[in-house]
Phi, psi and omega in degrees: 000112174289140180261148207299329177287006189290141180307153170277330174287331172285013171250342160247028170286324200287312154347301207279327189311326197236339176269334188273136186312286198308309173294337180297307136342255213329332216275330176276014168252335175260015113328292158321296172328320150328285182299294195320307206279330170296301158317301249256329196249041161307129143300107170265009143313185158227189193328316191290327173332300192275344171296308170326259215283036167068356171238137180290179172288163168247028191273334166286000168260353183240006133276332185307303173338301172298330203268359182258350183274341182258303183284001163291326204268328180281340130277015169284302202290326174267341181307253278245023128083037189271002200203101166233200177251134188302131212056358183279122169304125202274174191285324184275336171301328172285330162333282178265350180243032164221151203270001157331174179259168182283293175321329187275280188338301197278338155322275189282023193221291160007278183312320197277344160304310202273359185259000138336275185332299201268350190260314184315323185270340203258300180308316176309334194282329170327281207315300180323298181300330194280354176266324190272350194267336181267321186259352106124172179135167157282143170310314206291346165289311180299338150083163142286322154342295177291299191301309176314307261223323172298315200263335171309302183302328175293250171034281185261012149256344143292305170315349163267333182294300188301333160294344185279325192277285190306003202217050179311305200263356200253069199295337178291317198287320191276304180348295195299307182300321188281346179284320196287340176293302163289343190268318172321329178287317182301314182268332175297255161347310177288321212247306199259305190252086174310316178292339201254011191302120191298301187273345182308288232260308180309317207286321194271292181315304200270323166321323173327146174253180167269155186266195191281353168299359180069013165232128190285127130325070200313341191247010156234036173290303203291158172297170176309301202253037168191181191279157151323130180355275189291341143340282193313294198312319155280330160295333172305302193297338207264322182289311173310323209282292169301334191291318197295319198287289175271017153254009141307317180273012184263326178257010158305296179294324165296351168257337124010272189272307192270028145298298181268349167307000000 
């Protein structure tokens, strides 16, 4: 029994997360992906191997890696609404043909991200722990890892929620933006912004030695005179983010007015 005051977008966020084929699909593919990068870089040495050459596995840096480029990406693909549950109403439909509030809308569409968020991270913590009992590290890397990788996402899924709004009738035209949107974000970072980059800043963060007390800090990875990589880095995705969060309600609200014209 749904209780009569539950927001309705967060109830048929949670509906489309276990019903829709597709999404289910796309979420066990970026699980493979996953599993796969957890084989591929498993040490296949043994101890003395590694005691040689002086470096731990990375294996646990090339799933976080795999696991923040596959929910960026699969959470690009639902803001932009391509995988729903047969009958659930897409954002602009609550928009326009419900007595919700824009804020109640946009509120209960938040929500139904995070419990995105938590059934992805929640499928993902095998795969996660079985990379960290081999490649070995601080708790406090393993995360901030999940935080980088939370806030990435966030991201780019208000960035798909706004092409899906700003792009109503033409669905192959948002398709087409949000793919040209992520790999531009990708190559764009890497290449020009390094902080604000997913694998760059993961990359940096497992990079770290420990100081001498034998335990990393996470919050003295960064130089004397700024914050730490991964610091900077969720805050730049927490500001984009908020950034995102109104000019979604700014096109929320024009799809609205231009409803009721």
């Amino acid at each position: 029994m749904i209780p009569a005051r539950t927001n309705p977008v967060i109830v048929g966020a949670a509906r489309g997360l276990t019903g829709s084929a597709q999404a289910i699909s796309t979420c066990l593919g970026g699980l493979a992906l996953q599993a796969a990068a957890l084989y591929l870089w498993w040490p296949k040495g043994g101890v003395p191997q590694a005691l040689i050459a002086e470096e731990g596995p990375v294996t646990l840096l090339a799933v976080c890696i795999t696991l923040g480029a596959t929910f960026a990406y699969l959470s690009l693909r639902a803001g932009v609404e391509e995988f729903l549950l047969p009958g659930q109403r897409p954002l602009g439909e609550w928009l326009a043909g419900s007595t919700l509030g824009i804020g109640a809308v946009l509120g209960g569409y938040l929500a139904g991200h995070l419990l995105h968020t938590v059934l992805v991270l929640g499928l993902s913590t095998p795969l996660l722990l079985a990379a960290f009992a081999v490649a070995g590290g601080a708790w406090a890397v393993l995360l901030w890892s999940i935080v980088i990788v939370a806030a990435h996402g966030a991201f780019y899924r208000l960035a798909g929620a706004c092409v899906r709004l700003a792009i109503v009738s033409r669905d192959q035209d948002a398709v087409v933006a949000t793919r040209v949107l992520i790999v531009g974000m990708y190559v764009v970072t890497a290449v020009l912004a390094p902080s604000a980059s997913h694998p760059l800043v993961t990359f940096g963060l497992f990079a770290a030695r420990p100081g001498p007390e034998g335990d990393l800090d996470p919050f003295r990875l960064g130089s004397a005179d700024g914050l730490p990589p991964h610091v900077e880095f969720v805050l730049l995705y927490a500001l984009g983010s908020g950034l995102l969060v109104v000019a979604l309600a700014v096109l929320a609200a024009r799809a609205r007015r231009r409803t009721s014209l």
